[in-house]
C-alpha positions as CSV (number, residue, x, y, z in Angstrom):
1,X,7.5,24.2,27.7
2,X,5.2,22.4,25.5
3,X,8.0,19.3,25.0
4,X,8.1,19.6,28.9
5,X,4.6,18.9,29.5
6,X,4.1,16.1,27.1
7,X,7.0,14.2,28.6
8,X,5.2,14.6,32.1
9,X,2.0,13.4,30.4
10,X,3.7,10.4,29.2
11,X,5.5,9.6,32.4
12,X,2.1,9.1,34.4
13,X,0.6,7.2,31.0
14,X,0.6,4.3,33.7
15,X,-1.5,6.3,35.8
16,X,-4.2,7.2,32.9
17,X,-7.2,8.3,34.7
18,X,-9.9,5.5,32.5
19,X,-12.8,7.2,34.4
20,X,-12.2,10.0,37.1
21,X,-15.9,10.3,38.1
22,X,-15.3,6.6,39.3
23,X,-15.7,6.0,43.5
24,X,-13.0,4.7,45.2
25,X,-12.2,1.4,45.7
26,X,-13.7,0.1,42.6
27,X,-12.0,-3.7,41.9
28,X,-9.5,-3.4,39.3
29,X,-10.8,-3.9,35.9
30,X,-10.1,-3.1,32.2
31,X,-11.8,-3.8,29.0
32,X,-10.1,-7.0,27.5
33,X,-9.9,-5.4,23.9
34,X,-8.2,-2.4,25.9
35,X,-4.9,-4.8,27.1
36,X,-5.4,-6.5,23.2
37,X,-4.5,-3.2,21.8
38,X,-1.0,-3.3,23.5
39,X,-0.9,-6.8,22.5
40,X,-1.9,-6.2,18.8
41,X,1.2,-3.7,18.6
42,X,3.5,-5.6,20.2
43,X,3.2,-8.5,17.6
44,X,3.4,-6.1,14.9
45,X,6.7,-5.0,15.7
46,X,8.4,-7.8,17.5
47,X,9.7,-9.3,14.7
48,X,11.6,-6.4,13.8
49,X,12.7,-4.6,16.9
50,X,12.7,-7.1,19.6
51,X,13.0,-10.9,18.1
52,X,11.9,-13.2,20.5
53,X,10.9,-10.8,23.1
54,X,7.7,-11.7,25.4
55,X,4.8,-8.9,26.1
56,X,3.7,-8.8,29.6
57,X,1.1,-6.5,31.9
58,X,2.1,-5.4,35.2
59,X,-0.5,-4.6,37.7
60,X,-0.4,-0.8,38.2
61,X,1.2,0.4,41.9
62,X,0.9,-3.0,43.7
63,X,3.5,-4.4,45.7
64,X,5.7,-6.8,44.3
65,X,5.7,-9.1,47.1
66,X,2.0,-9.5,47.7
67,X,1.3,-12.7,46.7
68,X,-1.9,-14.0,45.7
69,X,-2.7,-12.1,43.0
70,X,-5.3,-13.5,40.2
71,X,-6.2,-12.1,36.8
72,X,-9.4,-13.3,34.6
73,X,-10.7,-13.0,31.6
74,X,-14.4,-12.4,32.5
75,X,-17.5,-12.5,29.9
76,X,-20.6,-13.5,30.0
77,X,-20.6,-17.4,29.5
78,X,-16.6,-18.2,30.7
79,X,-13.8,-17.2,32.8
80,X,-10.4,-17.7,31.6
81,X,-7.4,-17.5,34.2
82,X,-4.5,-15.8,32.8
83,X,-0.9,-16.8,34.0
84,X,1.0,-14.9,35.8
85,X,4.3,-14.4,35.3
86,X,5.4,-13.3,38.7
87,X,3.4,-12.0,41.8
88,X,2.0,-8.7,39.7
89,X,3.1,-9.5,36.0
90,X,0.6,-11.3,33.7
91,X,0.1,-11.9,30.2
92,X,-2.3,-12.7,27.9
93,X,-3.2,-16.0,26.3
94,X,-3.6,-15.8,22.4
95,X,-7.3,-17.3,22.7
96,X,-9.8,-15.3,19.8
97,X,-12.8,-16.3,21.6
98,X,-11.8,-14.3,24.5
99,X,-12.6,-11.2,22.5
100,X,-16.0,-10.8,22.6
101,X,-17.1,-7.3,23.1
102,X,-18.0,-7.5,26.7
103,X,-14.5,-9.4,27.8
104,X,-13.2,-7.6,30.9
105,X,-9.9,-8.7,32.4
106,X,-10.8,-8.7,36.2
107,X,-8.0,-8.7,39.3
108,X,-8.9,-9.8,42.5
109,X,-7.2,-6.5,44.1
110,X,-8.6,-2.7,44.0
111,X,-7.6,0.3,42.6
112,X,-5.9,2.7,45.1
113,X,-8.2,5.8,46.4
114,X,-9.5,8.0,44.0
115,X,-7.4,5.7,40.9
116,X,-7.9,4.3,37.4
117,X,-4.5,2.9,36.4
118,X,-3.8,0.9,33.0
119,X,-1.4,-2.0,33.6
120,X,2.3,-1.2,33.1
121,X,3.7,-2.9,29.6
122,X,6.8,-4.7,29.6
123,X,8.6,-6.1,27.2
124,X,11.8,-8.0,27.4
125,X,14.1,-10.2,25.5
126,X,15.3,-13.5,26.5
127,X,19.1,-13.5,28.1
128,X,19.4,-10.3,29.3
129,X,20.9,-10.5,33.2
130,X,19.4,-9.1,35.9
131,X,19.0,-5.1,36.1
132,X,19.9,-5.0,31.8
133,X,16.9,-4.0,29.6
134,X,17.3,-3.6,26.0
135,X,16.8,-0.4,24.0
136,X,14.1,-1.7,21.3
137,X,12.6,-3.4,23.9
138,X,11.7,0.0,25.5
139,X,11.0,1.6,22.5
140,X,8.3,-0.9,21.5
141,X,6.7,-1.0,25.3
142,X,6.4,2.7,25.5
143,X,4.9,2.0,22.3
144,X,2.3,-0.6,23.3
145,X,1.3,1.6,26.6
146,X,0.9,4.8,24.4
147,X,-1.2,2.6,22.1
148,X,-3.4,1.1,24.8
149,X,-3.5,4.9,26.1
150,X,-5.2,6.2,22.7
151,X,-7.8,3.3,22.3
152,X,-8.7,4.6,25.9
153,X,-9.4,8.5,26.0
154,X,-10.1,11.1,23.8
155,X,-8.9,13.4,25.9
156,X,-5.4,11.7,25.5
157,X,-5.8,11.3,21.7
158,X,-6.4,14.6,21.4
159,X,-2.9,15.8,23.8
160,X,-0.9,13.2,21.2
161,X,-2.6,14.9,18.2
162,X,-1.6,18.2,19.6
163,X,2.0,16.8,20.4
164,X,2.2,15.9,16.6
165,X,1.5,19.1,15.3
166,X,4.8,20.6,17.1
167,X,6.3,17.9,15.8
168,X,6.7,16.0,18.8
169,X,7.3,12.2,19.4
170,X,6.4,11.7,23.2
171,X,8.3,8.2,23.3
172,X,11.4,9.4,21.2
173,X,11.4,12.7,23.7
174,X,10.8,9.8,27.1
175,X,14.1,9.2,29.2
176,X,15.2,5.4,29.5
177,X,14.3,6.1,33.1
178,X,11.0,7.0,32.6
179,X,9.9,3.0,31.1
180,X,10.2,-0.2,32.8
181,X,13.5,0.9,34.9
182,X,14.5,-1.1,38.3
183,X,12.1,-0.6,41.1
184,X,15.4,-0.1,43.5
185,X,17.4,2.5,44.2
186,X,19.9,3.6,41.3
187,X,22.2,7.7,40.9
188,X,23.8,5.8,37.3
189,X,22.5,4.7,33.9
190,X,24.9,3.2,31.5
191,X,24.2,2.3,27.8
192,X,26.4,0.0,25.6
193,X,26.3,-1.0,21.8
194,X,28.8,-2.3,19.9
195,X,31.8,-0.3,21.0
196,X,29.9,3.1,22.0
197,X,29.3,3.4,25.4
198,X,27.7,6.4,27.5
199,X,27.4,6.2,31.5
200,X,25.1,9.1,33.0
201,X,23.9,10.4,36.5
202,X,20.9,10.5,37.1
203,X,21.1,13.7,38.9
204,X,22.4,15.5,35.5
205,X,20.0,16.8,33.1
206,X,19.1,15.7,29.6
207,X,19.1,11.4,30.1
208,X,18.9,9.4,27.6
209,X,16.3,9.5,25.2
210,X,14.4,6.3,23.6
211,X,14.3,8.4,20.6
212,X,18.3,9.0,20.4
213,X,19.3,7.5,17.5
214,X,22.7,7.0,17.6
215,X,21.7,3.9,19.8
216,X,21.0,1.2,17.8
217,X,17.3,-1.2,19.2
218,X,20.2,-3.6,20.3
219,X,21.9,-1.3,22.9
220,X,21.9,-2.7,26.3
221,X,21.3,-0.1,29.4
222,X,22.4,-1.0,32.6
223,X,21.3,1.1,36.2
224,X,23.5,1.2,39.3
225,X,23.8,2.2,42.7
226,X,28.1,3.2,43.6
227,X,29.0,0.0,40.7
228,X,26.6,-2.6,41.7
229,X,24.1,-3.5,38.9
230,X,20.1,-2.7,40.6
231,X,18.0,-5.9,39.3
């Protein structure tokens, strides 16, 4: 039960309440040293378990066709525009002054009703084709979002302490479905490495963990709708 209700907590990390006695319809904001966290991770472990993989922020619950969608840096003296990789992905531009204590990365969009979401890490390696993620790369995002989680709440630092004293990993416990997985419709995952492969429904219990280690950082998982890859 305990397992159970960690994995539940981790599955709406995305959804991390940042301040619940906030009104509605605030404009969505986070601290810049917040997103840095993830950031700070990623490049700490890249090199390792995702070479030449790329960090990005999605914008929590938006759709992905609205266009128009900006994201600052905003401090006191400057505003820095930060690219954006598609209509609700950005990423951050390794620039030190941007870190003063006050930064706040600012979207020109609002939270839904009665939300404070954190942005939605991604990471992906070059090459992969459409509807293919890679296993360390969703190892080190749930990483990077659990990281950005801690530096935000006590409340949250103090369920992952709790979590580790049963001895439980919360990303080696999440299913592959659970982190960055196709925003389409999909009833199969299938995971290849090497010459190991493993094709599930997703109406079957007991997924695919991120922590199963018989799959090495370089498996590639793959999710379908009746044999057509869902990008």
């Amino acid at each position: 039960m305990r397992i159970r209700f960690f994995l539940i907590l981790l599955a709406v990390t995305t959804s991390v309440h940042a301040a619940d006695s906030e009104p509605a319809g605030k404009p969505m904001t986070w601290r810049y040293q917040l997103l840095q966290t993830a950031q700070d991770l990623f490049e700490k472990r890249a090199a390792t378990q995702a070479p030449g993989a790329t960090l990005t922020f999605s914008l929590p619950k938006v759709d992905a066709a609205q266009a128009n969608n900006q994201v600052e840096i905003v401090s006191a003296d400057k505003h820095i525009v930060l690219p954006m990789v598609s209509n609700t992905r950005f990423a951050l531009l390794p620039d030190a002054d941007a870190a003063e204590g006050d930064a706040m990365v600012v979207v020109n969009r609002n939270f839904r009703k009665g939300e404070m979401n954190h942005p939605n890490v991604q990471v992906r390696s070059p090459g992969l084709p459409d509807g293919v993620r890679r296993m360390g790369d969703l190892r080190l995002a749930c990483a990077a979002q659990m990281e950005m989680a801690k530096a935000e709440g006590l409340k949250f630092r103090a369920m992952l302490a709790t979590a580790s004293m049963f001895g439980v990993s919360v990303c080696d416990k999440l299913e592959v479905t659970k982190i960055d997985a196709p925003t389409g419709p999909y009833d199969t995952v299938t995971i290849e490495d090497s010459d190991r492969l493993l094709v599930q429904s997703t109406a079957q219990p007991n997924l695919l963990k991120l922590g199963d280690k018989i799959w090495s950082d370089d498996a590639r998982i793959s999710y379908t709708m009746s044999d057509h890859i869902v990008p």
